[in-house]
C-alpha positions as CSV (number, residue, x, y, z in Angstrom):
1,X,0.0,0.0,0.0
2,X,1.9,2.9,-0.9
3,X,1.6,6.1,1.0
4,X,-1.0,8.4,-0.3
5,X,-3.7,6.0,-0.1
6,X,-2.7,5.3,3.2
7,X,-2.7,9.1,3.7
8,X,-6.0,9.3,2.4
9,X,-8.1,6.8,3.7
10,X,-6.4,5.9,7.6
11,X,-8.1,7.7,9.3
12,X,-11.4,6.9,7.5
13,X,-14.5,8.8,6.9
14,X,-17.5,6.7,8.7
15,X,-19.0,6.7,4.8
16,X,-15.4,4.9,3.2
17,X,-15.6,2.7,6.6
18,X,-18.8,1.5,5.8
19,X,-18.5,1.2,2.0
20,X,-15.8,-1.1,2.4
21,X,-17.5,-2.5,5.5
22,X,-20.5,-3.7,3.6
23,X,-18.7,-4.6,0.0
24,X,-17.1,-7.5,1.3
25,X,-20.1,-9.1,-0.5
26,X,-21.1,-7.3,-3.7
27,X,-23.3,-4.5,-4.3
28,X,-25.0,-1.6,-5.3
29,X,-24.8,2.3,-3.7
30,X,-28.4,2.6,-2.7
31,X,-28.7,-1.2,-1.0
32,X,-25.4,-0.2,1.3
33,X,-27.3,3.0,2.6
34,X,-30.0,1.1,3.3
35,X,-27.7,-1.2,5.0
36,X,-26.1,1.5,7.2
37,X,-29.5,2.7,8.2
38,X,-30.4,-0.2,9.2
39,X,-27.5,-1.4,11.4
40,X,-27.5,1.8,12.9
41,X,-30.8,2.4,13.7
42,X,-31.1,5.4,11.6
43,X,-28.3,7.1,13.1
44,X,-26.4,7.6,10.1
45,X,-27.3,8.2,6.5
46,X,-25.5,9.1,3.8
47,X,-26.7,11.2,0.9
48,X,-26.6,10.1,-2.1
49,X,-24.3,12.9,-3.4
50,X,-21.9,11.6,-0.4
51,X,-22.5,8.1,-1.7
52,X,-21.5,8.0,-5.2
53,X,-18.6,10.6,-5.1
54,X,-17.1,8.0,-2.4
55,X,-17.6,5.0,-4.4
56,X,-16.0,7.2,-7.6
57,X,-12.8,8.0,-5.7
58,X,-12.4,4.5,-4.2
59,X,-13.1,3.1,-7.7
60,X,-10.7,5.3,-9.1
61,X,-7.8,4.4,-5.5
62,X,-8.4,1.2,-6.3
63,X,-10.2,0.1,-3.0
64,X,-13.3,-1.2,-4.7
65,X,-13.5,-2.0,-8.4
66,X,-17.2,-2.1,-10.6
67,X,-18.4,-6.0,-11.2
68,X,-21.4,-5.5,-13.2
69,X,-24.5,-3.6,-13.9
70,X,-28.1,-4.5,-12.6
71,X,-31.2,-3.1,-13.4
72,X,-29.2,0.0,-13.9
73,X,-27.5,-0.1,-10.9
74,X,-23.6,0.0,-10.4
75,X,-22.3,-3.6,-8.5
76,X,-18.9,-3.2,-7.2
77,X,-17.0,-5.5,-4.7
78,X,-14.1,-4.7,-2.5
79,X,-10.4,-5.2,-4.1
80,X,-6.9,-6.9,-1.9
81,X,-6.2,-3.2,-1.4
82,X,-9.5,-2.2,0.0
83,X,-9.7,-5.0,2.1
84,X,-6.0,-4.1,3.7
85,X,-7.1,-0.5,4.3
86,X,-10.5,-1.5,5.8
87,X,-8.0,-4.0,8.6
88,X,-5.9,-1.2,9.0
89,X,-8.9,1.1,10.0
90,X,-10.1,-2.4,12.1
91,X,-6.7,-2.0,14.1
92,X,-6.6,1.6,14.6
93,X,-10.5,1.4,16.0
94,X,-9.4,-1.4,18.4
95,X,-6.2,0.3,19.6
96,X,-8.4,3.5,20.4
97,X,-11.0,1.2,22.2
98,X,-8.7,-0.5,24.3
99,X,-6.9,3.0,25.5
100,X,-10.0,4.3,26.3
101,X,-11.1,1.2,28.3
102,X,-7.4,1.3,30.1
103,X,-7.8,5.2,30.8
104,X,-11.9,4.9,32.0
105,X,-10.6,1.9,34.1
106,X,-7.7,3.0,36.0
107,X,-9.7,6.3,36.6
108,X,-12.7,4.1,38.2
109,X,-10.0,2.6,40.1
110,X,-8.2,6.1,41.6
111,X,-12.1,7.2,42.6
């Protein structure tokens, strides 16, 4: 992975997080916003301007590449390098969770 797209994408975006996230298995723009609704209980949406200017420039970094079309509607799928930057986000997450639960800990402890 060479540096800008580690640059670029570590830290990610909670849109690029979830893109990648939810193309582990192919699919479409509109079904992963539905997706991302869904899983977090409407918490988060994502426009559809926000959408497809994300998928564009990961298309174009090489993190996802386009499979097919359906019903006119984009497929795409996540590539080796999308997958390596979506772990590398994994690991940064679950380095920033475990400080957080160390720091919250030891001050429950000192109280």
């Amino acid at each position: 992975m060479n540096a800008h797209i580690q640059k670029v994408y570590v830290p990610m975006t909670e849109t690029g997080f979830y893109i990648l996230l939810f193309l582990r298995k192919e699919a479409h723009g509109y079904s992963i916003v539905k997706q991302v609704e869904a899983l977090t209980q409407g918490e988060i949406h994502i426009s559809p301007g926000t959408m497809y200017g994300s998928l564009s420039k990961m298309e174009k970094d090489g993190l996802i590449r386009f499979v097919r079309e359906e019903e006119k509607r984009k497929i795409y799928c996540i590539t080796e390098l999308g997958t390596q930057v979506l772990e590398l986000e994994q690991k940064r997450i679950e380095r920033l969770y475990r400080t957080m639960k160390e720091v919250c800990d030891n001050e429950r402890h000192e109280n």
